[in-house]
C-alpha positions in Angstrom: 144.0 69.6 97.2 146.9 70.9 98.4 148.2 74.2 98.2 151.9 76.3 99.0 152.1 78.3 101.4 153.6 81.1 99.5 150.8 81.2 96.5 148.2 81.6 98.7 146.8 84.5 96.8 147.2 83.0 93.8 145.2 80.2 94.3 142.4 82.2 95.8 142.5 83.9 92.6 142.7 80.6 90.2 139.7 79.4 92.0 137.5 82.0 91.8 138.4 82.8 88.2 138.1 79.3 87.1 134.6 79.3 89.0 133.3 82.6 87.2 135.0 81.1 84.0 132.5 78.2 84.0 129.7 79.3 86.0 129.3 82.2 84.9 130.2 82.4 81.3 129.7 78.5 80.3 126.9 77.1 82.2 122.8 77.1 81.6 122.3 78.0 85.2 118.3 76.8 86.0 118.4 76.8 89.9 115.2 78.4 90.3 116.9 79.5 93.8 119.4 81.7 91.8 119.4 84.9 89.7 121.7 86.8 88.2 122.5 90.9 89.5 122.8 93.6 86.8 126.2 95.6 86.8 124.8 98.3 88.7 123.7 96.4 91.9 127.5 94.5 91.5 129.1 97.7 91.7 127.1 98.8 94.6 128.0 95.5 96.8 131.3 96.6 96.5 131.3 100.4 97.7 132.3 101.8 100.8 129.2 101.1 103.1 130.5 97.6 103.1 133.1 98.9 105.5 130.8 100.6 107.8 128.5 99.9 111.0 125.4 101.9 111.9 122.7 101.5 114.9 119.7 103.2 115.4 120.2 104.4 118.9 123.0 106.6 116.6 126.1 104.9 118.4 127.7 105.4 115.3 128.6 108.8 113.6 129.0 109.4 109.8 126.3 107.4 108.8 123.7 110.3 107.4 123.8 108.5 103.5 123.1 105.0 105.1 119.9 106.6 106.9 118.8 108.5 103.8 119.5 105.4 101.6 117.4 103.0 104.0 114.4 105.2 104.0 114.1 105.1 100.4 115.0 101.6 100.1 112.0 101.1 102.2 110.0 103.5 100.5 110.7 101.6 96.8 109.9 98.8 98.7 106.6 99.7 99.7 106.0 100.8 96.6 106.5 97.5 94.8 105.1 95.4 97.1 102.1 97.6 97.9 102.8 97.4 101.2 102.6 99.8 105.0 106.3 99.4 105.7 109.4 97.2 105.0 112.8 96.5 106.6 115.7 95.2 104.2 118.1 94.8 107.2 117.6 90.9 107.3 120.9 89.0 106.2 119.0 86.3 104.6 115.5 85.0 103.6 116.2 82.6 106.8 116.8 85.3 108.9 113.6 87.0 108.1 111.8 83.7 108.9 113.9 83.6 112.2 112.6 87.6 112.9 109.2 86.6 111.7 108.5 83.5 113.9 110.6 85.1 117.0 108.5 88.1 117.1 104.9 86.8 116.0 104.5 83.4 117.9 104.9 82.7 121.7 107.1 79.8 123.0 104.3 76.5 123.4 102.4 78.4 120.4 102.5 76.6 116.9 103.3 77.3 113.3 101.3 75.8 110.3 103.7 75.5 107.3 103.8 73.3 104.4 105.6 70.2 105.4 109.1 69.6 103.8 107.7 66.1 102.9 105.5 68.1 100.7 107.9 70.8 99.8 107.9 72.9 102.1 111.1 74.8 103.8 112.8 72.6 105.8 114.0 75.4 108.0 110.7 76.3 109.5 110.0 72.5 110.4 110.7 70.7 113.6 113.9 68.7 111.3 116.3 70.6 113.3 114.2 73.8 111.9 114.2 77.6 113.9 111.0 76.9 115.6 112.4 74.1 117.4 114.5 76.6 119.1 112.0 78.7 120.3 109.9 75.9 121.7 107.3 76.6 118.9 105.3 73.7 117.8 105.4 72.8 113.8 101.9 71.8 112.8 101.5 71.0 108.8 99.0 71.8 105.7 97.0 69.3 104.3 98.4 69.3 101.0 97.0 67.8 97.9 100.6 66.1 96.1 99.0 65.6 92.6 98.1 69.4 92.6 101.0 70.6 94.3 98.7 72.8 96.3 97.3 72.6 99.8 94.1 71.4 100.4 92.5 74.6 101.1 88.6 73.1 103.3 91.2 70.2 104.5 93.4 73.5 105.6 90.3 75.1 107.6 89.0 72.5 109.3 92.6 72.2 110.5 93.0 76.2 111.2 89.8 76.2 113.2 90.4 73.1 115.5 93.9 73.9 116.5 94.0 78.0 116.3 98.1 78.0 115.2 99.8 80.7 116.1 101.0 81.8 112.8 99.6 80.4 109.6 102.4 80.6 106.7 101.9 80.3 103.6 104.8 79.8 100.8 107.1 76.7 100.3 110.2 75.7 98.2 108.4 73.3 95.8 106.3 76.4 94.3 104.0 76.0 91.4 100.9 77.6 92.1 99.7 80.3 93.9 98.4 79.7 97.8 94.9 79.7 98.8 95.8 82.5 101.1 92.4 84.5 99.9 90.4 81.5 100.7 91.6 81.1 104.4 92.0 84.3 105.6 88.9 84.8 107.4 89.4 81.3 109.3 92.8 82.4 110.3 91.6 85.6 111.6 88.3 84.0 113.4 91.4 81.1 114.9 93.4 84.1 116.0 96.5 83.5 113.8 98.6 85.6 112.3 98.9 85.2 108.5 102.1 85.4 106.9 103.9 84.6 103.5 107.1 83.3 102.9 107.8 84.8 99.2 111.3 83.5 99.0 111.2 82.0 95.7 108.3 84.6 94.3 109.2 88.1 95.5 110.2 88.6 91.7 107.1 87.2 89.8 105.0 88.9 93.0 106.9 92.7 92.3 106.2 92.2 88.5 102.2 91.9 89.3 102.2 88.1 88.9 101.3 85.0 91.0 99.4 86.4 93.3 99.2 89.7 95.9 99.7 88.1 99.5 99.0 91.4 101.4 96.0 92.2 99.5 95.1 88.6 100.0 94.6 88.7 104.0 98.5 88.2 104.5 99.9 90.5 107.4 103.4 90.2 106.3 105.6 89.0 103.5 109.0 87.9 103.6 111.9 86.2 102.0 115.3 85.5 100.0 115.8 88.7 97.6 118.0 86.7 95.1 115.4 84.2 93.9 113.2 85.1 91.4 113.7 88.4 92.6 116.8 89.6 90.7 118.8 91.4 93.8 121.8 90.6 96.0 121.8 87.4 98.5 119.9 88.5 101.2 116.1 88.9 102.9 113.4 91.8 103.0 109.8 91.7 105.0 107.1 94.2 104.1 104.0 94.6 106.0 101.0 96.5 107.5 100.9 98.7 109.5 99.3 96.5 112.3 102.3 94.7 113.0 105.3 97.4 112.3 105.3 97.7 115.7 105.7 93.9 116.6 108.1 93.2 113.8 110.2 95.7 112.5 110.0 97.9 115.8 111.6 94.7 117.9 114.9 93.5 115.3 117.5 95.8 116.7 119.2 94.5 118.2 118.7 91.6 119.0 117.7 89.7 116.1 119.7 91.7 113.4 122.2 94.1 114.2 124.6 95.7 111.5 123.0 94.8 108.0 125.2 95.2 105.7 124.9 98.5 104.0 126.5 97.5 101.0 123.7 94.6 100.4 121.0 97.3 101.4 122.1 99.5 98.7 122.4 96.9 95.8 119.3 95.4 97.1 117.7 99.2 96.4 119.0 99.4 93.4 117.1 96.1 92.7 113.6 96.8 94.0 114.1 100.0 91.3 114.9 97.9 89.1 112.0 95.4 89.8 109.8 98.9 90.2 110.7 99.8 86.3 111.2 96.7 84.6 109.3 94.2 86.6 105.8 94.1 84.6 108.0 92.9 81.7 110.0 90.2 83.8 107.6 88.4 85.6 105.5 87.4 83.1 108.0 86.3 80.8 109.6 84.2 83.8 106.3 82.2 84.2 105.6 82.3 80.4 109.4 80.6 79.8 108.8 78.0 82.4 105.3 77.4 80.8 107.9 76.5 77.6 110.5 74.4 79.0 107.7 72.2 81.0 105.9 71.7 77.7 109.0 70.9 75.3 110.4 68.4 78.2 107.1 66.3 78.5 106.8 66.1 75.0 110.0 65.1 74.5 109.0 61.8 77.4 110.9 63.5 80.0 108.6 63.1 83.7 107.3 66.6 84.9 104.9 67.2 87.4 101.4 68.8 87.4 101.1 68.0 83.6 97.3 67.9 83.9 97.4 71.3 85.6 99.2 73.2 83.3 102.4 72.6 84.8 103.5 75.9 87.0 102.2 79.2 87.1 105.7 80.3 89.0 109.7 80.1 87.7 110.1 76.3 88.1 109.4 73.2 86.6 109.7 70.2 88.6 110.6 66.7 87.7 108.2 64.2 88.7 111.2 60.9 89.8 111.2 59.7 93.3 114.1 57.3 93.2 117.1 58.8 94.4 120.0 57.1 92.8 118.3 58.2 89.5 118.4 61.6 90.6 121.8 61.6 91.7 122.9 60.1 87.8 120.6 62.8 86.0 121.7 65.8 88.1 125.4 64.5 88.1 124.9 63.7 84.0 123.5 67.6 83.6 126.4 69.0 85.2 128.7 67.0 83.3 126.8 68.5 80.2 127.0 72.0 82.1 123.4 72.0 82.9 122.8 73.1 86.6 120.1 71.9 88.2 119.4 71.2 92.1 118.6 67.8 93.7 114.7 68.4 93.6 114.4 68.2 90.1 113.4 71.8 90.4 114.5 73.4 87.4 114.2 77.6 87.2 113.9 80.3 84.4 114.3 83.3 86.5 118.6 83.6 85.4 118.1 82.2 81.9 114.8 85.1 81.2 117.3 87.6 83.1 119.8 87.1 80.0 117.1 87.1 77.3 115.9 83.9 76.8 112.1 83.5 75.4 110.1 80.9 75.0 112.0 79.4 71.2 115.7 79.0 73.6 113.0 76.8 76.2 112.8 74.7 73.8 116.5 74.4 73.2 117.4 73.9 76.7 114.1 71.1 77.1 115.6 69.5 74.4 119.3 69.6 75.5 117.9 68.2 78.8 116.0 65.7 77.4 119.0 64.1 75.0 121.1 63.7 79.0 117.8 62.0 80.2 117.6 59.4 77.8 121.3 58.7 78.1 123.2 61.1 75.3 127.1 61.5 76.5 126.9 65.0 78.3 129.8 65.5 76.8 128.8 65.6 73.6 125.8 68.0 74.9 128.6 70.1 76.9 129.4 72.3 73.8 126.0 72.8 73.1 124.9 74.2 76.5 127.8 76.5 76.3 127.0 77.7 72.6 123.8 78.5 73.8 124.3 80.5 77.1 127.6 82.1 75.3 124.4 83.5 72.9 123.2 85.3 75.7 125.5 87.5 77.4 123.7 91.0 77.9 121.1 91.3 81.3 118.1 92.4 80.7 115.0 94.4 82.8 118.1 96.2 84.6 
């Protein structure tokens, strides 16, 4: 693409405004690592603390609001989460992974994760993952692939023979809630420190859904706040109070430095939101999944866990291996304006956020399944858009 130099600005613009034009207004948008803000928390990203720097050895004058707004960020936090403390100063979900594994586990130590291979995040594995950084070894669940689960004895014979460092539950390919209840007390006899990576759950988790990692035997729980959880891009970590100290005491400065106020106070006006509305939310997030798995299998398309009920969680996910025919059916969606990632992972957290119920499921399962089994996407293309064009108010904000 080329572009003149003296219409710079204007193509910036035409970009953008062709991007929101499509993605915003004409897509079904089911990457179940996406969400959609209200007005309010848009706003917010675009005040005047975006402009500004604080520290907290008070380098900085003029930043009184900023303090006052971070405490009671933290405090809604808490609140939600049910836990001792929180910190919403890290950038990213990644970066709260990077404070988590940088501050809880000592260089030669090891981490037990789920492995990519089984869905796992690949940036807390030794593929060019953080902890190969930090000279931290990556050790991996047993995992049971026809449950989507890990193998929870399989788990603790493993806990108690090699005494990880950190044991952390969570991964990327999320359907069912961890066994975090059932290996607590090996974790604690091996030593390790328990933590979860909520990343995709924070949202169904705030609503009172999926599970309760803190209550659970977790010491921490972290992640993306822009997943399921309907706030700006960024990361959070609550806790208890046994490791405040180790954690949020030792991020400043030299894992996290200026924050991004802006982000802090959308991401605020999130957790409120969460804090009000989420009971309502989650539980329609998990029942709308429930609804798309069901109308895809029955209409022959291949999704995973059918024997298990499908997903307790936001996603459904598409049981093909063979990656040329993932490439043609993602491609084929988009055409029909039907986003999807490359896992299949397909999510419900943006299409509940703008009203859907369980009836438009079955729309968009059946929209999908006419692409599968080979239906021009552009004849579907219209469709899609008619159908997310019916939807244009945000709900549980």
């Amino acid at each position: 693409m080329e572009f003149s130099s003296t219409s710079y600005a204007s193509q910036i613009r035409k970009i953008v405004d062709k991007h929101q034009k499509w993605r915003a207004e004409e897509c079904l948008n089911l990457i179940p690592s996406e969400n959609v803000t209200s007005h309010t928390v848009r706003q917010l990203l675009s005040g005047d603390m975006g402009h500004r720097y604080r520290a907290d050895d008070r380098f900085y004058k003029g930043t009184k609001f900023m303090d006052e707004l971070e405490s009671f960020g933290e405090k809604i936090a808490c609140e939600v989460f049910g836990a001792d403390w929180a910190t919403l100063r890290p950038l990213s979900g990644h970066m709260a992974d990077m404070i988590m594994v940088s501050t809880l586990a000592k260089p030669g130590g090891s981490i037990l994760t789920v492995s990519p291979a089984d869905g796992g995040y690949p940036g807390l594995s030794d593929q060019a993952g953080y902890p190969t950084f930090v000279n931290v070894r990556n050790l991996y669940f047993p995992f049971d692939s026809e449950r989507m689960n890990i193998d929870a004895e399989k788990a603790r014979g493993l806990i108690e023979d090699e005494k990880p460092s950190l044991v952390v539950f969570g991964q990327s390919f999320f359907l069912f809630p961890h066994p975090v209840k059932e290996l607590a007390e090996a974790c604690n006899t091996a030593g390790s420190r328990v933590v979860y990576d909520g990343s995709h759950v924070l949202g169904l988790i705030a609503g009172g859904e999926f599970q309760r990692p803190l209550q659970e035997g977790a010491e921490l729980l972290l992640g993306s706040t822009h997943k399921s959880l309907f706030g700006p891009q960024g990361g959070i970590i609550v806790g208890k109070k046994e490791v405040e100290a180790e954690v949020k005491g030792r991020q400043f400065p030299g894992l996290v430095d200026n924050a991004h106020w802006n982000r802090i106070a959308a991401l605020t006006y999130a957790l409120d939101e969460a804090r009000r509305n989420g009971g309502k939310y989650a539980p329609r997030v998990i029942e709308n999944a429930k609804a798309l798995a069901k109308s895809l299998h029955e209409r022959g398309v291949p999704v995973k866990c059918a024997d298990y009920g499908f997903t307790a969680s936001h996603q459904v996910y598409l049981n093909m291996k063979d990656e040329k025919e993932i490439d043609r059916l993602t491609q084929r969606l988009e055409d029909a304006n039907i986003i999807v990632d490359r896992g299949i992972r397909i999510g419900t957290c943006e299409a509940t956020r703008r009203g859907m119920k369980p009836k438009d499921m079955d729309r968009v399962g059946e929209l999908i399944s006419q692409v599968y089994k080979g239906t021009d996407p552009a004849r579907i293309r219209p469709q899609a858009t008619r159908l997310r064009r019916g939807f244009s108010s945000i709900l549980y904000a």
